[in-house]
Each structure stands twice: as structure tokens, then as C-alpha cells.
N, C-alpha and C positions, 0 to 999 in steps of 0.2 A: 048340146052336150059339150063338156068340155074336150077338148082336142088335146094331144102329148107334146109335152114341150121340149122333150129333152130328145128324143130322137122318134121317128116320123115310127105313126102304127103300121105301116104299107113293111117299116122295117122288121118291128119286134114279129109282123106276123111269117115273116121271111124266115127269122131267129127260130119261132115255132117249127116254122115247114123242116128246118135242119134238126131239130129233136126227133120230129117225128120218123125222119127219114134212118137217123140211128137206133130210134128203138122200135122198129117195125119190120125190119126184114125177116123176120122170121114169124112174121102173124099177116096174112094179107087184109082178115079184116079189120083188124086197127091198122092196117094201113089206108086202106078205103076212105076208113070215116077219117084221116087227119086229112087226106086228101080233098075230101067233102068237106070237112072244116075248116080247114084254109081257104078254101075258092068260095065261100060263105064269106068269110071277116074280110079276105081280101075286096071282094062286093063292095061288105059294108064300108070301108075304110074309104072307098070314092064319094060315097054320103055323107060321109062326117062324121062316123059313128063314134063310140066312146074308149077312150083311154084304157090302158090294162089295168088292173088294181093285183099286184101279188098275193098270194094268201100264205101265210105261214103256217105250218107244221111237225110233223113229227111223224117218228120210228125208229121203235128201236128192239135179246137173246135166250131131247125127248127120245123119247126110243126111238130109234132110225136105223135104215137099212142103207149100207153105201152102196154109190151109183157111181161107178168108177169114171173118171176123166178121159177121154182121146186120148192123156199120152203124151201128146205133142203140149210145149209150154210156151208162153212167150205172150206178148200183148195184143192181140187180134183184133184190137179194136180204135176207133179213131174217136175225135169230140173233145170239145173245152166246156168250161163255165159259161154257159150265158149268162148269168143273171138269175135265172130262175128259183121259184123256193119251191121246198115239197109245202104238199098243202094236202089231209084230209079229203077225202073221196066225195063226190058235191059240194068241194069249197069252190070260191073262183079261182078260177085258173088264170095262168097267165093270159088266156087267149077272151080273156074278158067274161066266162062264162060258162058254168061247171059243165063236163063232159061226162057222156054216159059211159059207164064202168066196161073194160075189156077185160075179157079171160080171167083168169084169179084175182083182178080187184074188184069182183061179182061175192064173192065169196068172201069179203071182208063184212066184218060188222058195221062199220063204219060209213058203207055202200046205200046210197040217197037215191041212183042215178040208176035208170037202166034196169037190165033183168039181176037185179040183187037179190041174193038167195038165202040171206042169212040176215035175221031178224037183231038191232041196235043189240050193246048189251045193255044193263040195268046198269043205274048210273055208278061210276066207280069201279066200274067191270072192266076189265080188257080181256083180251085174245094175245097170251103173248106165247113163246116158247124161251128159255131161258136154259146155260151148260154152261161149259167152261171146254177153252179151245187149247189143244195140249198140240205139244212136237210134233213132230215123226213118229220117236219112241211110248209118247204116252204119257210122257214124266215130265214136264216144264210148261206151267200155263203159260199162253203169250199173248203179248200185249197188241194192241192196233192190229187187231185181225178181223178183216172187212164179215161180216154174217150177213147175207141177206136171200132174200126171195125174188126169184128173176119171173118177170109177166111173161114167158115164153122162152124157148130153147137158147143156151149160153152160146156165143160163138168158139170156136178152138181158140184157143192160144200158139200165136209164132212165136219160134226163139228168136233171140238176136237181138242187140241195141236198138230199142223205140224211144222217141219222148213219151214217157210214163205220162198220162196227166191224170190224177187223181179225179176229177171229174167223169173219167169213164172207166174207173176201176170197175164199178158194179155196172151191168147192161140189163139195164130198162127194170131195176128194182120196184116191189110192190111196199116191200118191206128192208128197211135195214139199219145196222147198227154198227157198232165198234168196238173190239172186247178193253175190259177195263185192266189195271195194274195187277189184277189177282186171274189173270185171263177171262175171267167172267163175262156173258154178257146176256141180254132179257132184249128180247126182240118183239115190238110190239106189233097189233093192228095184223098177226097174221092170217093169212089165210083160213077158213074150216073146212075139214073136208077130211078125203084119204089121199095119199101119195102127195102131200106138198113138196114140192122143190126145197133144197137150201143147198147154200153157196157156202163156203169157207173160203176164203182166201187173203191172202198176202202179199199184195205183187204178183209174180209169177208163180206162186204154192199157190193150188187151191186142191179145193174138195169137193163134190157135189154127193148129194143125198137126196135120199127120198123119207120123210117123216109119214109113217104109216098111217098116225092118223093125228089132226091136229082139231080138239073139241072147241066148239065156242064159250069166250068170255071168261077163260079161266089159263090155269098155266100149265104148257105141256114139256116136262124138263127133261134134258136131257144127259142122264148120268153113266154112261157107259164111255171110258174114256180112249176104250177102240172105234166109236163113231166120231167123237168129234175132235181127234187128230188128224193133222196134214197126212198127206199121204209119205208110204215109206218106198213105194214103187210103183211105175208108171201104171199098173196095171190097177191102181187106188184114186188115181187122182194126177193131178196136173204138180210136177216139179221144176226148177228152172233150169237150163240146160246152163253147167257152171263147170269153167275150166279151172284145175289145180295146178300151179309152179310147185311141186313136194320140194324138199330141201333138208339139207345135211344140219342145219342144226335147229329145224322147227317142224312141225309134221302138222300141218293146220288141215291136210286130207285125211286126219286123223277124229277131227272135229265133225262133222259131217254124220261121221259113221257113230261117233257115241250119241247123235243126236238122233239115232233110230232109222237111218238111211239104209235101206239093205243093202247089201256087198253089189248085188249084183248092177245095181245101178253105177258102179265105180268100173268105167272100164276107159280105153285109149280112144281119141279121135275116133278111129276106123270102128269099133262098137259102137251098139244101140243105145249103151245107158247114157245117164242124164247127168254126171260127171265125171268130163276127161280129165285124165291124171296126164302131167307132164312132168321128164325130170330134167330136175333144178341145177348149178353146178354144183361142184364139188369143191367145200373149202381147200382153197390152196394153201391156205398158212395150216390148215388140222389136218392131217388125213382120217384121225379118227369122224370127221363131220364130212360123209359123204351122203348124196339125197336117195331115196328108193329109185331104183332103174328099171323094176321086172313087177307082175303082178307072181305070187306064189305060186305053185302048180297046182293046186285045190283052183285057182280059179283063171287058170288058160295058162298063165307063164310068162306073157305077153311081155315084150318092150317096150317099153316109154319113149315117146318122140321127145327130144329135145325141149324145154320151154322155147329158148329165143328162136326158133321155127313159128310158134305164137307169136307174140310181142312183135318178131321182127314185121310184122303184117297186119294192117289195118283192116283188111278185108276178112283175115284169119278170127281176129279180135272181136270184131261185131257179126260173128257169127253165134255168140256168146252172151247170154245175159249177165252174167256173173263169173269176175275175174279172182281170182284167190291165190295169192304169193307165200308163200312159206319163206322164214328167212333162211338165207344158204348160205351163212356165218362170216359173209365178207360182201363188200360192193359190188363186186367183180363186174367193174366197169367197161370191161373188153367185150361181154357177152347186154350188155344194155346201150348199146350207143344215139346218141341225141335223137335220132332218125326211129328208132323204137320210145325212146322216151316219148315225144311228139305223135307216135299210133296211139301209145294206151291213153295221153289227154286227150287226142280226137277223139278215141273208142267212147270216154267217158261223155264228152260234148254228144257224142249221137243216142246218146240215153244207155251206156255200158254204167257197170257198178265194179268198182272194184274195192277189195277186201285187203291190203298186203301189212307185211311184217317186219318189223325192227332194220335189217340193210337192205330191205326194198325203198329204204326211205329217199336214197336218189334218184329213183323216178318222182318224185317232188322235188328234195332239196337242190337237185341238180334236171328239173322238168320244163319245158319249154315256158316261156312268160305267161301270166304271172303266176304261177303254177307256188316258182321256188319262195315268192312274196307272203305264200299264206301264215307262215312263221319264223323263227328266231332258228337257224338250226345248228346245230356243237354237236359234234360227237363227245359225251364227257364218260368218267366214269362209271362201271354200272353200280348202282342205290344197293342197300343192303337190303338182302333174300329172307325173309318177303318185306316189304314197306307197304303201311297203309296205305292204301291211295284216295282221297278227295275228288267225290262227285259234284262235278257243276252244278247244281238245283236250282238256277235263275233262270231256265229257258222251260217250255212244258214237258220236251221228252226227255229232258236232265231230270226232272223234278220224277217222270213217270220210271226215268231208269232204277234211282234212289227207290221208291216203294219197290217196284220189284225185285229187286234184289231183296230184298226184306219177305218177301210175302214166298220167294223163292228157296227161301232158304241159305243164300248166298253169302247174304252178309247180317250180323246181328245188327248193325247202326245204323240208322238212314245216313246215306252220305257218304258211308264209308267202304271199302273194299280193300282185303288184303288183296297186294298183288305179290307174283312169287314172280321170278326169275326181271327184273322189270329191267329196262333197256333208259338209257339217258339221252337223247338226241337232237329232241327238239324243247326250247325254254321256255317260250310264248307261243301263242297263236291269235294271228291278225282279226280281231273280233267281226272287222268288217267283211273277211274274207272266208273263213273259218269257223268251227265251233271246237270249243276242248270239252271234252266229254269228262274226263278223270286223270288227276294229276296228284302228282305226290313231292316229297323233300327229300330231295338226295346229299346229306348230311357229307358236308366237304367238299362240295362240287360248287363250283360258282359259274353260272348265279344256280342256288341250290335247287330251282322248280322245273320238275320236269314234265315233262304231257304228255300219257301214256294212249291216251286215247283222243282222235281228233276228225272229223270230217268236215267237207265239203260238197257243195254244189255245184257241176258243172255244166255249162261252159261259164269261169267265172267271171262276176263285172256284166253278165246277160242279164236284160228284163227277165221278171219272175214267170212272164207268158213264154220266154225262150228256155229258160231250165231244161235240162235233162237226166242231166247222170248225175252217178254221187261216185267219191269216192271216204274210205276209211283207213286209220292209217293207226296199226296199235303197235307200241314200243316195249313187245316183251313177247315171251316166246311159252306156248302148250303143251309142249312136249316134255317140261320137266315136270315130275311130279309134284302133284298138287293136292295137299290134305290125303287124302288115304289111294289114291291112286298109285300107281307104277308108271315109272317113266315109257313114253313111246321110245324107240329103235328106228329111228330114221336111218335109210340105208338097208333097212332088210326087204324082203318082198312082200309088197301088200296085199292084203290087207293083216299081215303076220306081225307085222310091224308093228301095227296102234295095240296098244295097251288099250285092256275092255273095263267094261264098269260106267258107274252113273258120270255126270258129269263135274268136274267140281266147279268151284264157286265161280274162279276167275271166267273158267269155259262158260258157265251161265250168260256172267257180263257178254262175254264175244257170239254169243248164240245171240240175244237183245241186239247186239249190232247188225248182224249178219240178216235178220229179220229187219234190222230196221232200212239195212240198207236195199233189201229185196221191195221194200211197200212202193208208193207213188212217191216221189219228189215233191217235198216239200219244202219252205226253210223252216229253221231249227225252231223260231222263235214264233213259229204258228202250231197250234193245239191240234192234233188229227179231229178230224170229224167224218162222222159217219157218211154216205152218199149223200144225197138229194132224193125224194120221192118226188119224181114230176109228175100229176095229173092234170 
């Protein structure tokens, strides 16, 4: 038999024994049998036996009962890409040799191997479940939001700065998919039965449920849009523990809350919720732009520590999956010094995300190397209220932003987005280093292009196997009214402060960022795709 030439089978069945060991702790007898079948191939591989052959496959989105989350949020989980493909249930496996069916992938139609319970469908049949995955609130489908079926109990989720890697978003999936531009998604090859498992998740948002009952070889959909939303508090589901800079002239803790986040999750370090509010300074050239200091008496009263108590600490910082800076209508470079700029790029290098706003822009433009390289930066004058802005659409989630916005309601034009209050800062972005999201003409300003929207990958200039964090960087402010909304009141007590109501357009765009920035780490110019099904 032919033997492997590209790296020894003693190795790939090593690669195996590390799969197995990630998606087994929670089943001892699929652990058994990888155990048993590795010290089997291992055997054979002193014989000479035969080469792997991968097999390629597929999966991919009903009345349901939620199965609320731990609570606690964050990435609990280790693992990279091997190599591996999903493949069909008695296809060959990477291990040279189809495996008999564990726990609910018994209960697939699909199932060749083992005590399989559920008879082929008739040809052109599937078993799928198919919805649409909305907010917090209910009200905005979203995009790239992972759906799947776990072979065994989920692990918790830690908070705090991890390397995301996209390879173990989903743990030890039977089934899974990815929702599309219209948030939709059809999930195929699932399960039959009563109480199947399903996952939602996003990064560190997720969901779990239980589908009451899922029939074979037909579709069981799920249309009730209080099941298949993110959770709005811990006691629904898993949220990502995310710290707020408030600020005197932007209120982005404002955004949050019209996304269907309940109040009570917004509380200070020292509280249980799942985002801490910190205040921002206070314009020194406005007195009218000072930031929120207090939470209202409806909901405790409470004081806000300081931001640069955050920021000034690295250890403070990656206790935090998600950073969010409100702008506070000046640099105020006294309160951000080199020594805090250089925490928040480490925070991000250890897999931190952060979110900030229009003069948070010198923790870049003025950010440790090569941080300030990623663009062209000016402070010019601000564009006329609102200016169209221009969607990149040459990369896949520029292209996927452009449809949603459309299918959202956001914007009439693919491509296009008013933007209202917009900020002039940065002219270019370093394509090698950077991505610009949406850009507009600011009529008078030279050079007239400006970038309202732009992220990165950090640590930058790292292998794509070292990635970890991201950050976003938007040059315009939410808090001023937007289409029929009311202005927020930054500087009063929150949550009295945010202006209530749907979301408008622009908030939609910065909701798509904030989601995109919570997913795995990716770069821009690669397509999401759903998990891997390893058999």
C-alpha cells in the first residue's frame, strides 16, 4: 500500500488523537473508542498500512424552547485547523476508515455506521431546520452567526482576551452552518428526535436551545423571533463581558441598550452585569460636552470609576472581551499617555476587540509602532451633516455589509449609507495593514476622502496562525439624531440619558461592526465559513 509522503501517518494519527481529545471530554464513550482507535492505526502504521484519503462534506438553518446559558461568557475553549474536512457519516474519515456513529450522529439520516436509528431519507430529502437569527431586541437579522448542533454538552465560556480561532468556535458540532445577508439560515443533516440541542452564537454572544421536536427528511422552521435571538440577559444565554469609555460628546453605551440589551446588565466594575460603564473626561474647550458620571436612581445611583483607571492597566484591560470608547469631544492627551496607548495594542495582540470613536483616534494615530502606519491621519474639517458614505464591496464582508444594509432596511442603494454627524480624520488606509470599511467626500477638505469606517487585525505584521484581536475605528458620532430618532443626553444619568426607539440606519452599520468585531478573527479578504463536521 502506498505510504504518506507529505508528513509521516505515526503524525496525522497524533493530529487525530488531538481532535479527539477536544471533543471528547464531555462523552467518555466517544472517548474510549478514539482511544481504542488510535492505538488500532497507531499498530497499523508500524506495518505499513495505508495513507489517509479526506472525504469532503457538508452542513448546513422551528418551534424551540430556550435553554438559558451559564451566564459566564468568554472563550472556554482551545484548538486550531488541522487540516481536516467534514465528511458525511460513513464517509472515510481522516483516520483512513469510516467510524461508528456517537450519540446524535446515530440519529442522523445520513448514519451508515453503528446503532443508527433513523432510516436514509428518499432521494432529494433532507432533515434540515431552517429561521432567521435576530438581536437582542428582535429586530435586526444578523449576519455570520455560527447555528449549530453540539455531539455533547457545550463547555462555559471565560471572559477576558483569548486567541479566538475560528476553528473552535463550534465544540464538537454534528451539524452546522452560517446565517446569510438576510440573517437566514437552513441547517442541514440534523438530528431526529425530541429535545435536539442548538447553538446560536457569535463570538462570545451565544444561545442554546432545545428544538422540541425535529421530524425526519423534511424542514422544521423556526419562526418565532423570541427563540432565535441572542440573548438580552445573562439569565438567556451567554453575552460578552464589554467595558464602556461614556463620553461628553458621543454616548456609544447608548447603542447597546437600543440593541435590546436589558438595563440591568449595564452596571460598574463592582456589579454582576455584563457591561461596565466607565466615565469618560469631560470636554475641556465645551462645558456643555461632559460624559454620564452616575447611573439614575431607578437603577442604584451608582458612580462611575474613572476610564483611564481601565486603559491605564493591562491586566485591567484583558479582563474584558470587548473595549468600547465613546468620543469625549477632544484628545485629551493628559488622561491617555504612551504607557496606556501601548496596554490597549497589547490588550488587543492577546485577543481584546475594541470598538472606539472619532478622538479616540490617538490611541492609533499616536499608538505604539506600527499601530500609527495603518493610515494617512489629518484632522480636517467636519463633511456636510449627513454625507453619503461609500461601501468598500471588493472584499466578502464589504460586499456582505452592502447587502445587508439593504435587506435591513438601512440603506436604499447597495453601496451606499448616509452618514450623519461624520468626523474627517483619517484620508487613506494602508491596504496591507488595514481595511476601510466606508468612506465618503468631504467637499473642500484636501485631499477630500475621508474613512469613516476602518479595522484591523492584531498583533499587526503576525502570521495568520498568530492573530488575535481586532480593533474598529469609526469617525463619527450616535448620539446625534438620526432619521426620526432624538438626540441622546450624554452627561445625564443612565440609562435616562439614551434616547429610546428602533435603531436608525447608521446604528444598524455600527451594530454589523460590533457583531463583526465580537466573531473569530479573521482577515477581511477571507469569506466566513460555517465550522468543519469531523467524523
Amino acid at each position: 500500500m502506498k505510504m504518506p509522503d507529505d508528513r509521516s501517518f505515526s503524525s496525522r494519527i497524533a493530529a487525530w488523537a488531538q481532535i479527539s481529545r477536544m471533543g471528547s471530554h464531555s462523552n467518555s464513550t466517544k472517548g474510549r473508542f478514539f482511544a481504542g482507535l488510535v492505538t488500532t492505526l497507531l499498530a497499523c502504521s508500524s506495518a505499513g498500512h495505508s495513507t489517509f484519503d479526506p472525504a469532503g462534506g457538508d452542513g448546513t438553518g422551528s418551534q424551540a424552547t430556550g435553554a438559558g446559558g451559564a451566564g459566564t461568557s468568554g472563550s472556554g475553549s482551545t484548538g486550531s485547523d488541522l487540516g481536516l474536512h467534514p465528511g458525511p457519516q460513513g464517509a472515510q474519515s481522516e483516520a483512513g476508515a469510516p467510524h461508528p456513529c456517537v450519540n446524535l450522529e446515530c440519529q442522523q439520516t445520513s448514519c451508515t455506521l453503528g446503532a443508527c436509528k433513523e432510516q436514509a431519507c428518499a432521494a432529494g430529502a433532507k432533515t434540515t431546520v431552517s429561521g432567521t437569527v435576530y438581536d437582542p431586541a428582535g429586530k435586526v437579522p444578523l449576519y455570520n452567526v455560527i447555528v449549530y448542533v453540539p455531539n455533547g454538552d457545550v463547555p462555559p465560556l471565560v471572559p477576558g482576551a483569548q486567541c479566538d480561532k475560528c476553528a473552535a468556535s463550534a465544540i464538537n458540532p454534528v451539524a452546522a452552518t452560517i446565517t446569510d445577508t438576510q440573517g437566514r439560515f437552513v441547517l442541514e443533516d440534523v438530528p431526529v428526535g425530541a429535545d435536539i440541542p442548538l447553538v446560536l452564537q457569535v463570538g462570545k454572544w451565544r444561545r442554546q436551545l432545545k428544538l422540541p421536536t425535529v421530524a425526519g427528511c423534511t424542514d422544521t422552521p423556526l419562526t418565532d423571533k423570541d427563540v432565535t435571538r441572542l440573548p438580552r440577559k445573562k439569565s438567556e444565554g451567554d453575552i460578552p463581558l464589554i467595558a464602556i469609555s461614556v463620553g461628553g460628546a458621543d454616548s456609544m453605551e447608548c447603542l447597546p441598550l437600543r440593541m435590546g440589551i436589558d438595563p440591568s446588565e449595564f452596571t460598574t466594575e463592582a456589579g454582576d452585569g455584563r457591561i461596565h460603564l466607565y466615565a469618560g473626561h469631560d470636554d475641556p474647550k465645551n462645558n456643555a460636552q461632559t460624559s454620564t458620571k452616575v447611573f439614575d436612581a431607578q437603577h442604584g445611583g451608582t458612580t462611575l470609576t474613572r476610564s483611564p483607571v481601565l486603559w491605564n492597566s493591562l491586566d485591567n484591560l484583558k479582563k474584558y472581551d470587548i473595549f468600547i470608547l465613546s468620543c469625549e469631544g477632544n484628545l485629551v492627551d493628559e488622561d491617555r499617555p504612551p504607557s496606556a496607548r501601548k496596554a490597549l495594542y497589547d490588550y488587543e495582540s492577546l485577543g481584546g476587540r475594541v470598538f472606539a470613536s472619532h478622538w479616540h483616534r490617538n490611541w492609533f494615530s499616536h499608538g505604539p509602532a506600527p499601530v500609527p502606519q495603518i493610515g494617512t491621519w489629518n484632522d480636517l474639517s467636519d463633511p456636510h451633516n449627513p454625507t453619503p458614505g461609500k461601501i468598500d464591496t471588493s472584499f466578502p464582508k464589504g460586499k456582505a455589509m452592502s447587502e445587508w444594509l439593504v435587506n435591513v432596511g438601512a440603506s436604499t442603494t447597495a453601496g451606499t449609507l448616509d452618514i450623519y454627524v461624520p468626523r474627517d480624520n483619517i484620508n487613506a488606509v494602508d491596504p496591507k495593514m488595514a481595511t476601510s470599511w466606508i468612506t465618503l467626500q468631504n467637499d473642500g477638505a484636501d485631499p477630500p476622502n475621508a474613512v469613516e469606517f476602518l479595522s484591523y487585525n492584531a498583533p499587526l505584521g503576525a502570521a495568520d496562525d498568530q492573530i488575535c484581536g481586532r480593533a474598529v475605528f469609526n469617525d463619527l458620532h450616535v448620539s446625534a439624531p438620526a432619521g426620526n430618532r432624538a438626540a441622546d443626553h450624554p452627561g445625564q444619568p443612565f440609562p435616562a440619558s439614551c434616547a429610546t426607539g428602533d435603531l436608525s440606519a447608521q446604528e444598524k452599520a455600527l451594530e454589523f461592526m460590533l457583531f463583526d468585531l465580537s466573531s473569530c478573527v479573521r482577515k477581511d479578504d477571507q469569506r466566513p465559513e460555517p465550522p468543519a463536521i469531523i467524523h
